[in-house]
N, CA and C atoms as an extended XYZ file, in Angstrom:
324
Properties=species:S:1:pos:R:3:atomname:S:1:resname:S:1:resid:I:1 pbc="F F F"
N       100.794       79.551      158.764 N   UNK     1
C        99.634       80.415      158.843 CA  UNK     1
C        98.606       79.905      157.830 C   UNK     1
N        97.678       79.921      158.304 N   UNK     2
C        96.591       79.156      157.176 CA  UNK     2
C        94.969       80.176      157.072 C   UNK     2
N        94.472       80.168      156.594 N   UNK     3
C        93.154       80.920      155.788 CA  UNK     3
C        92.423       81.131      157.151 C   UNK     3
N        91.892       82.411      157.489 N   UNK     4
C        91.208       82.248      158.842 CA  UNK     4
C        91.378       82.755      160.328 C   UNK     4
N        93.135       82.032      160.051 N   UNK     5
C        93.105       82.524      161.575 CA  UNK     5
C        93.696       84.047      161.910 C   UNK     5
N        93.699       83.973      163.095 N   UNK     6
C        93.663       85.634      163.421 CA  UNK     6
C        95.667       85.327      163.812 C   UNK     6
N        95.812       86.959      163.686 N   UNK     7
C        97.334       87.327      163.341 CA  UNK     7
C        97.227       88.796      164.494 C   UNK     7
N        98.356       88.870      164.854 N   UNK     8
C        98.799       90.213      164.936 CA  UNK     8
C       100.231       91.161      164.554 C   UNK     8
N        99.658       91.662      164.113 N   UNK     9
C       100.702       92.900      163.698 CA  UNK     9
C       102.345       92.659      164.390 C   UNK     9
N       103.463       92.318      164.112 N   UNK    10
C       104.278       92.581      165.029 CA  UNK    10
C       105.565       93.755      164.025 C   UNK    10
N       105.562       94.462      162.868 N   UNK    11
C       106.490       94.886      162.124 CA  UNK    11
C       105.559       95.735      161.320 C   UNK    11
N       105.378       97.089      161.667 N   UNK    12
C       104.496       97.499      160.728 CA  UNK    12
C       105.318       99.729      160.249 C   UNK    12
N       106.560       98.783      159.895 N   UNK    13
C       107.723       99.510      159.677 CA  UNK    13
C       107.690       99.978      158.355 C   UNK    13
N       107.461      100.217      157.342 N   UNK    14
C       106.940      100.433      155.915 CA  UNK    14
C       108.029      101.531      155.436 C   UNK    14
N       108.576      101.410      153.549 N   UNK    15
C       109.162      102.558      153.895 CA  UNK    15
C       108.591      102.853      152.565 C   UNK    15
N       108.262      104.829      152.248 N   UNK    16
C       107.811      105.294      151.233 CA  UNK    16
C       107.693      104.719      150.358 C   UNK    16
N       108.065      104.091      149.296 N   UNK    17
C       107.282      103.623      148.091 CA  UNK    17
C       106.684      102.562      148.559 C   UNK    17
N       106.505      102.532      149.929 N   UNK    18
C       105.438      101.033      149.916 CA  UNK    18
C       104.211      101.892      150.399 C   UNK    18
N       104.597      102.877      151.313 N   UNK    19
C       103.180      103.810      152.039 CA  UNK    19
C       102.658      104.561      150.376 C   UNK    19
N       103.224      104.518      149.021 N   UNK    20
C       102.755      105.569      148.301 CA  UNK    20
C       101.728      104.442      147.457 C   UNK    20
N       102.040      103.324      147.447 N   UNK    21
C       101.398      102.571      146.749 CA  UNK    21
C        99.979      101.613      147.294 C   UNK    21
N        99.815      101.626      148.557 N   UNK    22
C        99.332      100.328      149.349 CA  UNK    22
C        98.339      102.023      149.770 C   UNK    22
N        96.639      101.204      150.141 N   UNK    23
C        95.860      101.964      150.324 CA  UNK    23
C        95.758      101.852      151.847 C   UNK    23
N        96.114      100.438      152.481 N   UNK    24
C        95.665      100.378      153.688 CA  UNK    24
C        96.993       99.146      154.216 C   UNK    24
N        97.117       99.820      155.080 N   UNK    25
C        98.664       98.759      155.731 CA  UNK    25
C        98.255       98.294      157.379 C   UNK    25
N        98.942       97.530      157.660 N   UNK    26
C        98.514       97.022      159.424 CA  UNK    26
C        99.634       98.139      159.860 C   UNK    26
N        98.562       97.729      161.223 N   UNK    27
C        99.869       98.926      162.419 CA  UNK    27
C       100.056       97.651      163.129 C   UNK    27
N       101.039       98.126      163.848 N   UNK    28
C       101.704       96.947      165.312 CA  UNK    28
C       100.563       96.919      166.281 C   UNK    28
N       100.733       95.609      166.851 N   UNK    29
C        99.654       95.486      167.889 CA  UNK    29
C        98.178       95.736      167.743 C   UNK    29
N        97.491       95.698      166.182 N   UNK    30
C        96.326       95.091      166.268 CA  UNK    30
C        96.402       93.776      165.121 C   UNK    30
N        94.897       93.571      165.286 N   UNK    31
C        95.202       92.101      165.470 CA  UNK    31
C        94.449       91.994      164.021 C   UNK    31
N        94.248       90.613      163.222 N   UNK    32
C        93.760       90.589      161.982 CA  UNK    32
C        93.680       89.645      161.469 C   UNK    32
N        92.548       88.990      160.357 N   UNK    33
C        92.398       87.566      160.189 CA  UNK    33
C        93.009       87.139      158.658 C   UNK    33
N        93.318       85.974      158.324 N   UNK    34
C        93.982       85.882      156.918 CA  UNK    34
C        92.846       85.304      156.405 C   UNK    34
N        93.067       86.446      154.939 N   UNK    35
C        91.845       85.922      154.203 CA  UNK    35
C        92.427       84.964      153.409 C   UNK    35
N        94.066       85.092      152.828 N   UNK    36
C        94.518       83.993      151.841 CA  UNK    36
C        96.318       84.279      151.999 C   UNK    36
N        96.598       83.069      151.849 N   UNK    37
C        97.927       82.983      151.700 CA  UNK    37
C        98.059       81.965      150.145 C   UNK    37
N        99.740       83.305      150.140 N   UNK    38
C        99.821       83.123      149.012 CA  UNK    38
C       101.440       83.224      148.652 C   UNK    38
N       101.749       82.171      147.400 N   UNK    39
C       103.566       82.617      147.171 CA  UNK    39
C       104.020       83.599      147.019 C   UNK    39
N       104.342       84.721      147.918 N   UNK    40
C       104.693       86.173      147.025 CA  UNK    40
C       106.655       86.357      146.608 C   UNK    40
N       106.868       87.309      146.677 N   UNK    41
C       108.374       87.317      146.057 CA  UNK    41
C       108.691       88.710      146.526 C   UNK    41
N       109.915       88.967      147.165 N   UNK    42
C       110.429       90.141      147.141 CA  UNK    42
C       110.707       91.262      146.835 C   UNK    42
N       110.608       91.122      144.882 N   UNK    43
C       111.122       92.149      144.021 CA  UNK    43
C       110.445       93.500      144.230 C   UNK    43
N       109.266       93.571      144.856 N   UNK    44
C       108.794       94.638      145.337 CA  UNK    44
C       109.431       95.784      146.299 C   UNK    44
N       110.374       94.921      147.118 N   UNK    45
C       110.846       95.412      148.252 CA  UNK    45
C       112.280       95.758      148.223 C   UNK    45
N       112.890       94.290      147.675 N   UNK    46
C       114.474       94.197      147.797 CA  UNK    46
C       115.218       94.022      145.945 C   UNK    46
N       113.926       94.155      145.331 N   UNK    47
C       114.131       94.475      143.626 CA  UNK    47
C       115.119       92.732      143.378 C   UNK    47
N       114.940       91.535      144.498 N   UNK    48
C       115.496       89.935      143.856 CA  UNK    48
C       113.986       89.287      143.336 C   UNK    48
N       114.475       88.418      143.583 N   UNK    49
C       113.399       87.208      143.113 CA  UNK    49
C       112.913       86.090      143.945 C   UNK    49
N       113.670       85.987      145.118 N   UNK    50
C       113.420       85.077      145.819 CA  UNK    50
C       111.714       85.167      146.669 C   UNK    50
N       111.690       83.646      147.028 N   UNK    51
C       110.215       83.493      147.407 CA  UNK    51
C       109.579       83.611      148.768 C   UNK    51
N       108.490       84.415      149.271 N   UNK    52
C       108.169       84.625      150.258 CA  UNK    52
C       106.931       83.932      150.373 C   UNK    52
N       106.232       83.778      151.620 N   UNK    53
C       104.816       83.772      152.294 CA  UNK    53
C       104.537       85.248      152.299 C   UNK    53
N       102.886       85.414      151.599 N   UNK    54
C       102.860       86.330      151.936 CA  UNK    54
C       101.090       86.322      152.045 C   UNK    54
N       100.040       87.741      152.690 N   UNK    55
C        99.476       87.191      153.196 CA  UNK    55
C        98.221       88.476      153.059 C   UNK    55
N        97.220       88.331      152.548 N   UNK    56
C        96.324       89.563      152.578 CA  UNK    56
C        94.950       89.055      153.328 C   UNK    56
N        94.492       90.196      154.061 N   UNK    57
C        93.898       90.205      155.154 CA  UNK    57
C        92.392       90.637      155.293 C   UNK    57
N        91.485       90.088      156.232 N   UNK    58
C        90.042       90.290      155.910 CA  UNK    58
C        89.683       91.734      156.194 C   UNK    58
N        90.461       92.750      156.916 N   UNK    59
C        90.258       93.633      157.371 CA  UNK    59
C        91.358       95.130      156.496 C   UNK    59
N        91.854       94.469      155.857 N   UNK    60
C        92.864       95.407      154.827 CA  UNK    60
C        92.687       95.096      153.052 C   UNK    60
N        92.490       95.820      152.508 N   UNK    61
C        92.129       96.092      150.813 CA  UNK    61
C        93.246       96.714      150.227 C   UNK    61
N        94.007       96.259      149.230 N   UNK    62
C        94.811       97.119      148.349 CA  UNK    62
C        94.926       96.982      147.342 C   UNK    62
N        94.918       98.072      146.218 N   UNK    63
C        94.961       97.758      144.945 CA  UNK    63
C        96.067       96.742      144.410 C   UNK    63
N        95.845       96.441      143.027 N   UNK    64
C        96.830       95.241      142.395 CA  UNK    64
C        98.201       96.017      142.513 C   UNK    64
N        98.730       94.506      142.207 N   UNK    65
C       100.194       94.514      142.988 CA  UNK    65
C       100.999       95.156      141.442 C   UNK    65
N       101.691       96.196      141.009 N   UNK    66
C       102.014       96.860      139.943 CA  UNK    66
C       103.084       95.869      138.579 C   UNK    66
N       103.605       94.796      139.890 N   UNK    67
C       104.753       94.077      139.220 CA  UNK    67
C       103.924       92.545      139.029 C   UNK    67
N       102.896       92.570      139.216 N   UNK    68
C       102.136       91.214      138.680 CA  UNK    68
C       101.572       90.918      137.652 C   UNK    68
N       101.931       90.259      136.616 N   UNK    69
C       101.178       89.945      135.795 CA  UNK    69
C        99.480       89.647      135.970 C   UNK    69
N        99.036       88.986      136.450 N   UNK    70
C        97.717       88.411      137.040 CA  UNK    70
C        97.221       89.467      138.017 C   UNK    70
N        97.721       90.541      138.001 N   UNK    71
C        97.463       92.151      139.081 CA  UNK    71
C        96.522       91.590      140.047 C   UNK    71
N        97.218       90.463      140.924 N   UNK    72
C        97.141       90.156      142.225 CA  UNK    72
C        97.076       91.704      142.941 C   UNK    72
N        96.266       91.532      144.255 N   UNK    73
C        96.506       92.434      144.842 CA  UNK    73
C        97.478       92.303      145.878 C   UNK    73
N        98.156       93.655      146.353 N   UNK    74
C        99.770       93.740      146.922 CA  UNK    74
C        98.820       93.323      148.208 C   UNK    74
N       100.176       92.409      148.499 N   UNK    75
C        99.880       91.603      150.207 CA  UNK    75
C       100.536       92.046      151.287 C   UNK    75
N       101.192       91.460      152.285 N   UNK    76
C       102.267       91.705      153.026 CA  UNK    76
C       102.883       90.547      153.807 C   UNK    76
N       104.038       90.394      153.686 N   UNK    77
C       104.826       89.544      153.973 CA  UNK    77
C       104.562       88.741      155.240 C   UNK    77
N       104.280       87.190      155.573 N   UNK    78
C       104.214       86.904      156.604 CA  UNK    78
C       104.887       86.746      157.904 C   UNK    78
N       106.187       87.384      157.343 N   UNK    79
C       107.032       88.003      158.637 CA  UNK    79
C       106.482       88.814      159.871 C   UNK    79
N       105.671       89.757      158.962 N   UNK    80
C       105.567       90.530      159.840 CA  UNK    80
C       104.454       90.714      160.457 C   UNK    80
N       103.898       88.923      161.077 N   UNK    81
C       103.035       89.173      161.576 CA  UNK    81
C       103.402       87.725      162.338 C   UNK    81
N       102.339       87.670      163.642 N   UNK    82
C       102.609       86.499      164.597 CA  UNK    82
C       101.099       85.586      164.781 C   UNK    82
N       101.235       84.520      165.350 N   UNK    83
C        99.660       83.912      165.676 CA  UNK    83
C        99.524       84.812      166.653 C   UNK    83
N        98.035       84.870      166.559 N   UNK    84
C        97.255       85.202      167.932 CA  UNK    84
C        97.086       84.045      169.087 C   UNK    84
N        97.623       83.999      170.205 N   UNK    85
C        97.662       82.812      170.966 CA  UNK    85
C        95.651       82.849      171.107 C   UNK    85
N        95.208       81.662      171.138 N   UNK    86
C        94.066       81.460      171.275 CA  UNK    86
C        93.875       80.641      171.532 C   UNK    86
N        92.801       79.949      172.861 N   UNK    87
C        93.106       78.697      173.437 CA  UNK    87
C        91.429       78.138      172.448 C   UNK    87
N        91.756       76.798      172.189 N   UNK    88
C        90.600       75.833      172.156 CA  UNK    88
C        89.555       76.180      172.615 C   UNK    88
N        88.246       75.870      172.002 N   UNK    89
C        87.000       76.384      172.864 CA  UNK    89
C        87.051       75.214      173.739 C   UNK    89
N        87.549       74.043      174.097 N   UNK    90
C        87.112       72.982      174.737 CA  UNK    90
C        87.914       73.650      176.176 C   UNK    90
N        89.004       74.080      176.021 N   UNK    91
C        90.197       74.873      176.902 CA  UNK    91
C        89.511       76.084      177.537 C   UNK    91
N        88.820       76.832      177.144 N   UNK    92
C        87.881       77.741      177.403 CA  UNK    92
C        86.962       77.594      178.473 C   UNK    92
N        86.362       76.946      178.218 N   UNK    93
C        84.747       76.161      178.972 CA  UNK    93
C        85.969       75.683      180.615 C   UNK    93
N        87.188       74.465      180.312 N   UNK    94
C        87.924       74.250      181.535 CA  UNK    94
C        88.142       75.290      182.115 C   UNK    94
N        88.822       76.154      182.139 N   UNK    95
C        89.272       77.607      182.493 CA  UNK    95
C        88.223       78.103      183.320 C   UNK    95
N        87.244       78.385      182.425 N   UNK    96
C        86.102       79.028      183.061 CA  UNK    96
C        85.185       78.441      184.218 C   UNK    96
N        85.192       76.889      184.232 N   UNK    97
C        84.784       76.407      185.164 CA  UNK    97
C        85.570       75.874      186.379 C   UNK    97
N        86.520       76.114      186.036 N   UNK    98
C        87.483       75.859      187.115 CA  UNK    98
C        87.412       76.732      188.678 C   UNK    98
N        86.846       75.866      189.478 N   UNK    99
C        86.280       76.712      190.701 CA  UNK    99
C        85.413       77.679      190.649 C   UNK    99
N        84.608       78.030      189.564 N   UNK   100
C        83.394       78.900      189.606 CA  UNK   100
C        82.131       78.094      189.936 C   UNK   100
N        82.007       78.651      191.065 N   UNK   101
C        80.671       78.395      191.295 CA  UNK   101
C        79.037       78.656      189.904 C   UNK   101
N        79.575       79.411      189.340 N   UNK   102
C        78.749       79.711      188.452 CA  UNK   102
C        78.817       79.064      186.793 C   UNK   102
N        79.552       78.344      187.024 N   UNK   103
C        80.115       77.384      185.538 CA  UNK   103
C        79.253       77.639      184.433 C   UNK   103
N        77.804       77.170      185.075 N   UNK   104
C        76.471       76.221      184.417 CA  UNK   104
C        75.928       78.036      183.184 C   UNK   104
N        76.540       78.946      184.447 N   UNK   105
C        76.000       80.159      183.698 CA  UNK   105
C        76.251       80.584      182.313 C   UNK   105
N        77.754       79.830      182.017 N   UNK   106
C        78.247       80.260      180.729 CA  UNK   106
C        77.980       79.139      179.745 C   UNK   106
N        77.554       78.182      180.378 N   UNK   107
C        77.136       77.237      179.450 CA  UNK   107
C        76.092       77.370      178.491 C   UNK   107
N        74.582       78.086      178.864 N   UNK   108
C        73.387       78.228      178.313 CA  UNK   108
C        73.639       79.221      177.101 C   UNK   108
């Protein structure tokens, strides 16, 4: 997953001390762009240490993360989210002209 592209929601299962802390969380099935990825870590969730992807979003804001030194703001794990299939704009334009008489229309 890289800076930009659009995501959707597929796990948006949360349990109380994450809904008491986080101002704004994704729901399942909408969709959302990454503003930054970043190394995050578990201890939030599963109280280890081990290392995650994790991933905060152009369309979601939450205050700093409580267990960070550098009071990063709390992200969410890139599990729980999928690419948005999205075809090429070059893939687009084919599609669209494919047997339309009207091709030239979407071109201008």
């Amino acid at each position: 997953m890289i800076k930009g592209q659009k995501v959707v929601c597929i796990d948006d299962t949360f349990s109380d001390l994450i809904r008491a802390i986080y101002k704004q969380l994704p729901v399942k099935g909408a969709t959302y762009t990454i503003r930054e990825v970043f190394l995050g870590r578990e201890k939030i969730v599963k109280g280890g240490d081990t290392a995650t992807v994790g991933l905060l979003l152009v369309e979601l804001t939450n205050p700093p993360d409580p267990f960070h030194q550098g009071l990063q703001e709390l992200g969410f794990s890139s599990e729980r989210f999928a690419p948005l299939e999205e075809l090429p704009p070059e893939e687009i334009e084919e599609t669209v002209g494919a047997g339309d008489d009207h091709a030239d229309y979407w071109k201008n």
